[in-house]
N, C-alpha and C positions, 0 to 999 in steps of 0.2 A: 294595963301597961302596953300590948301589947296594939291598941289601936293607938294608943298615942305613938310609938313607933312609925305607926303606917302612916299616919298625919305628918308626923315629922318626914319622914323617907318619900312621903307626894309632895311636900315641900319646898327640896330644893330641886336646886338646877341639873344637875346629871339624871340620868336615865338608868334605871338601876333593874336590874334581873339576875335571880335568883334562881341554879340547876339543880336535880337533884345528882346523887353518882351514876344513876343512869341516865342520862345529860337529859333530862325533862324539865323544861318550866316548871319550876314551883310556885315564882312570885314574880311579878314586877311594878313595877310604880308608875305612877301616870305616869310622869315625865319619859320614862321608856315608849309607853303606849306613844305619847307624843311626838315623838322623834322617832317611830316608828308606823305613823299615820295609816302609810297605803296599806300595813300591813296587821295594823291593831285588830282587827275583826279574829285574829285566830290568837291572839296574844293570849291563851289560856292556859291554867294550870293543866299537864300532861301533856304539851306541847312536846317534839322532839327536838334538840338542837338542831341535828339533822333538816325537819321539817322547818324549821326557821328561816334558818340560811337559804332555804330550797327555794319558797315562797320571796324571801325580798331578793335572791340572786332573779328570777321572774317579774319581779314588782317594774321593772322601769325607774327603781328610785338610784340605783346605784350606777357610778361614772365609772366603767371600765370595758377596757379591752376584753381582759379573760372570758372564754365560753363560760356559761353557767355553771358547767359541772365542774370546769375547774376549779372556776372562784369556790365552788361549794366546797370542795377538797380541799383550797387554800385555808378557807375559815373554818373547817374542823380541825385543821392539823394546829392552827393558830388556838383554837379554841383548848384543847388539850396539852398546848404548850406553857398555856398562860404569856403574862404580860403585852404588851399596849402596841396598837398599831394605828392608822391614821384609815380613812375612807372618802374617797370621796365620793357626791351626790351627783346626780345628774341635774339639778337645780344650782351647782355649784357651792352648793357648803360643804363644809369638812366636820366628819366625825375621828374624836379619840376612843379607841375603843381598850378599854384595859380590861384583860382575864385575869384572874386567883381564882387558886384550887384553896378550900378552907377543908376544916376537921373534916372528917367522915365521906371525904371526896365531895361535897356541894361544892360547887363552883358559882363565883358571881363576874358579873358583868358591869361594868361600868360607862355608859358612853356620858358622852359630852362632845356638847357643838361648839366646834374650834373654830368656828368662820372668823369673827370678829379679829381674834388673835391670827390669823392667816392674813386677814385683810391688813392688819397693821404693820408685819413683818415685810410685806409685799410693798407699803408703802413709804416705810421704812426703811429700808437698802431696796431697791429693787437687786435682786439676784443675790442675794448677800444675808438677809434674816435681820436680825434684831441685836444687838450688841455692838461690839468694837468692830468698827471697818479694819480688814487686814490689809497687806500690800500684797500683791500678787504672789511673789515668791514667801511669805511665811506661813508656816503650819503648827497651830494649836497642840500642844501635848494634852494629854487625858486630863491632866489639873489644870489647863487653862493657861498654863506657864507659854509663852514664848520661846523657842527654843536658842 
């Protein structure tokens, strides 16, 4: 049962990693290793989150301003917050990255490469996204309502 999981879980398209409650690598799936490249050499179980973040804020693959140690404080505090944030590459793609805390404090990780959808939204309204063009002065209520 429990290889056909990992078959199925190397399968698809998102990037899947697996913490223990002492934020250590348990598991990940190729697709993680993959979207994770400059960095797959240490991708192993007993990993630190800490150590994670340390190594790819280091790596040259990530787009930002933030000094390293920042960004590294950014993605622990993200990491222990849970839910989803955006990244971008220095190659220009965009990763989704979503945290959950599950039973017994493991935490999973979910990325997935947004570029495609970034590219579209960009080329679709430029400055505007994807959906209904508004007029300058209207503003969206939380249900979408027009006010």
């Amino acid at each position: 049962m429990l290889d056909h999981l990992q078959a199925g879980l190397d399968a698809i398209d998102y990037g899947v990693a697996l913490w223990t409650a002492d934020r250590r690598l348990a598991w990940c799936n190729v697709k993680f290793r993959e979207l994770f490249h400059g960095i797959a050499d240490c991708l192993r179980p007993g990993l630190s989150h800490h150590e994670f973040l340390s190594r790819l804020a280091r790596s040259n693959e990530l787009a930002t301003e933030l000094p390293p140690e920042e960004w590294i404080a950014r993605g622990l505090a993200e990491f222990e917050q849970g839910g989803v944030s955006e990244q971008m590459l220095s190659d220009g793609r965009f990763y989704e990255i979503s945290r959950s805390v599950a039973a017994g404090g493991l935490r999973v990780t979910v990325v997935h490469d947004i570029t495609p959808l970034k590219r579209g939204r960009a080329r679709a309204a430029p400055g505007q996204g994807v959906g209904r063009r508004r007029r300058p002065h209207q503003v969206a209520l939380p249900s979408g309502r027009q006010p």
